[in-house]
N, C-alpha and C positions, 0 to 999 in steps of 0.2 A: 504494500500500500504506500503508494507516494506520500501521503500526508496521513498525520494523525489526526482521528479525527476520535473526540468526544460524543457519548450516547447519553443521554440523559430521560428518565426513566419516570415519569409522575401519573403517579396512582389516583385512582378514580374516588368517590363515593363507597364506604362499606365496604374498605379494604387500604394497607396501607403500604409501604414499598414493598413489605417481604410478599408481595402478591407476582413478584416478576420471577423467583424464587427459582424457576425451571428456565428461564429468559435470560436470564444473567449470564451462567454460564456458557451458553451458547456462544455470547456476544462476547468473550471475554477470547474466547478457541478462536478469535477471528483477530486477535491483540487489540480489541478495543477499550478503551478507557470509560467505563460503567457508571456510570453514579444512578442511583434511585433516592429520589427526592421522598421526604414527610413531610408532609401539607397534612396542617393542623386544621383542615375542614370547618373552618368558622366563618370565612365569610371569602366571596368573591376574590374583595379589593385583598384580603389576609393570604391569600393561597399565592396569589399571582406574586406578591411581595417577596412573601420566603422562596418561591421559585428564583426568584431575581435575583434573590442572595448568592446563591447555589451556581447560577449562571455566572454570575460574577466572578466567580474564585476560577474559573476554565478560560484559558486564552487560547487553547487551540479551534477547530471549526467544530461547532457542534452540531449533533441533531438531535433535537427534540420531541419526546414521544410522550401519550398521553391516551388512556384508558378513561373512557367514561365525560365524567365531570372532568377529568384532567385532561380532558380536550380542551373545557372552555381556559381552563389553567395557563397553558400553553398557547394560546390561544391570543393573549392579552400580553404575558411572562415576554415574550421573543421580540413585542416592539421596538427594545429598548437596547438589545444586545446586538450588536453589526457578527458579532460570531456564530448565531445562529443561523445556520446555512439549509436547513430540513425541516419541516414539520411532519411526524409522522401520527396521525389519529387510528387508535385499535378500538372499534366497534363507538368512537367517541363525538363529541357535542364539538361540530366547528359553529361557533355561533357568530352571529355577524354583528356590526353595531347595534348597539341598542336592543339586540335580543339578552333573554335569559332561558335558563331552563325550564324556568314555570311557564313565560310565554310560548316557547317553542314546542313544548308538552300540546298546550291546546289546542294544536294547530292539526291534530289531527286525533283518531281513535286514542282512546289511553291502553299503553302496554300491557299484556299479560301479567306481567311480573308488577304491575304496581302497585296493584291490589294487595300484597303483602307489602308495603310501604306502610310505618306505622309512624304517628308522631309520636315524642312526650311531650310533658311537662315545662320542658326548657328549651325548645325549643330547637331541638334539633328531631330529625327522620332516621329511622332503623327498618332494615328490614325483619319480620318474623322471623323466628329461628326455626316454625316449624316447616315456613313454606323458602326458605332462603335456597332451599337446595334447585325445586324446580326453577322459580325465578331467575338465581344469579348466577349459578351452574350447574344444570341441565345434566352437562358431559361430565362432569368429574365424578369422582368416587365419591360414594357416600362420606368416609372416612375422611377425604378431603372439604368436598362441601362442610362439613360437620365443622373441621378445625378454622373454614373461613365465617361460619356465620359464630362461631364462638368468639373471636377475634376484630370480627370487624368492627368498623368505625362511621359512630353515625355523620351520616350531614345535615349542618344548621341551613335553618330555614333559608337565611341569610344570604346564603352562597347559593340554593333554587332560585331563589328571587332574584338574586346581582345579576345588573348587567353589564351586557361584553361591551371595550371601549373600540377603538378603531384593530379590526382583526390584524393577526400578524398572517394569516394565507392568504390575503389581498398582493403581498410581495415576497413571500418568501414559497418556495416550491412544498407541495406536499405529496404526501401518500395517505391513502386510508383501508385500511382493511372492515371489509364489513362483512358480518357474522352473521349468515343466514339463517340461525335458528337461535338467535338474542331472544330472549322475553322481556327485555328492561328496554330497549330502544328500537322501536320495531324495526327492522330494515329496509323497507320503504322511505323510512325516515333519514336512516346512514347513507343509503343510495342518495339521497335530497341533498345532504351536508356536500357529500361527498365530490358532487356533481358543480356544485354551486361553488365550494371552492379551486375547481378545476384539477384536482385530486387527482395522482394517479392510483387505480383502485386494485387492487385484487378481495379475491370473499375466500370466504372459509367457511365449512358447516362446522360453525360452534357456537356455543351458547355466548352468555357477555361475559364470562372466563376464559377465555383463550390463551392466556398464559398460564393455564392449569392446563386447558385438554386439549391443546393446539400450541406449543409455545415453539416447535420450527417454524409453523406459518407465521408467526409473531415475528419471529428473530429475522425471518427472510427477509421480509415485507420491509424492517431497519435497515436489512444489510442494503436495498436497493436503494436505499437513501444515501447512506451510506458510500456508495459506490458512486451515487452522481456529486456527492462533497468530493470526495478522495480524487477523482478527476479535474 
């Protein structure tokens, strides 16, 4: 590889970096320089911030990846850094200005999987633990599913609500993988993202874990990023 290039790794909603777990190594056999970010899932303007930190401290070209909510993360995160050279969304929210997730939600049927979306008290969304496995992944082992909805991390309302400033895939190149049997973001809807931001796309029959029951198509889908940086 002519140049080094940085991967950088931001987790979604109900679930936090150790979600890339099977993904990492992949991308590591290829001598890539890994980082998976922890986004404290409180608000929009919060996630994008600490992603920016994390950006900061990497001077070489990076590309930037993001699951879920850590689409719209990355999304917002990349405006500011001339090193990010990729965007790459997995089954994830490119949302454009002025949208949010709550807005973008209504814009069509509500997901299979949402209906186990539960609020509390304080304001943040959890999914059931009893339905977390069909919703969030479908494909994984029981055993697995089990240890992600034990684990996972809810999202505040805060961050459904926030909206996206001027997108960073209006200029910077993407990829997106979309997950033909997701229950959380129908893929109708990832085909729309996808499409809108001129995305180069590949699909996968996975649920919206793909880095549990799918993580070569994951890691590829980077490497092609990957590959048009390194060039």
């Amino acid at each position: 590889m002519s140049t080094t290039v940085n991967v950088m790794l931001v987790h979604g909603a109900w679930a936090d970096g150790s979600c890339w777990s099977k993904v990492i190594p992949l991308l590591q056999a290829q001598g890539l320089n890994v980082t998976a970010a922890q986004i404290p899932l409180t608000s929009l303007e919060d996630d994008i911030a600490v992603t920016r930190r994390l950006l900061a401290m990497q001077t070489e070209p990076i590309v930037l990846v993001g699951h879920s909510y850590g689409g719209a993360v990355i999304t917002g995160a990349a405006t500011e850094n001339p090193n990010v050279k990729a965007l790459v969304y997995i089954t994830a929210f490119g949302l454009d200005e002025g949208e949010s997730l709550a807005s973008l939600s209504k814009q069509g049927l509500p997901s299979a999987g949402s209906a186990a979306i539960k609020p509390d008290s304080n304001g943040f969304l959890w999914i059931d633990r009893d339905g977390f496995h069909k919703a969030f992944a479908a494909d994984a082992t029981p055993t697995e599913a089990a240890v992600m909805a034990a684990v996972q991390r809810p999202l505040s309302v805060a961050s459904f609500t926030g909206a996206e400033g001027v997108p960073a895939w209006k200029t910077i190149p993407s990829w997106y993988l979309v997950c033909t049997d997701d229950q959380m973001i129908p893929p109708p809807a990832q085909e729309f993202m996808a499409q809108r931001m001129g995305a180069t796309v590949q699909s996968v029959p996975s649920s919206h874990a793909p880095f549990i029951s799918q993580p070569q198509a994951v890691a590829d889908i980077i490497a092609l990023a990957v590959a048009s940086v390194a060039q």
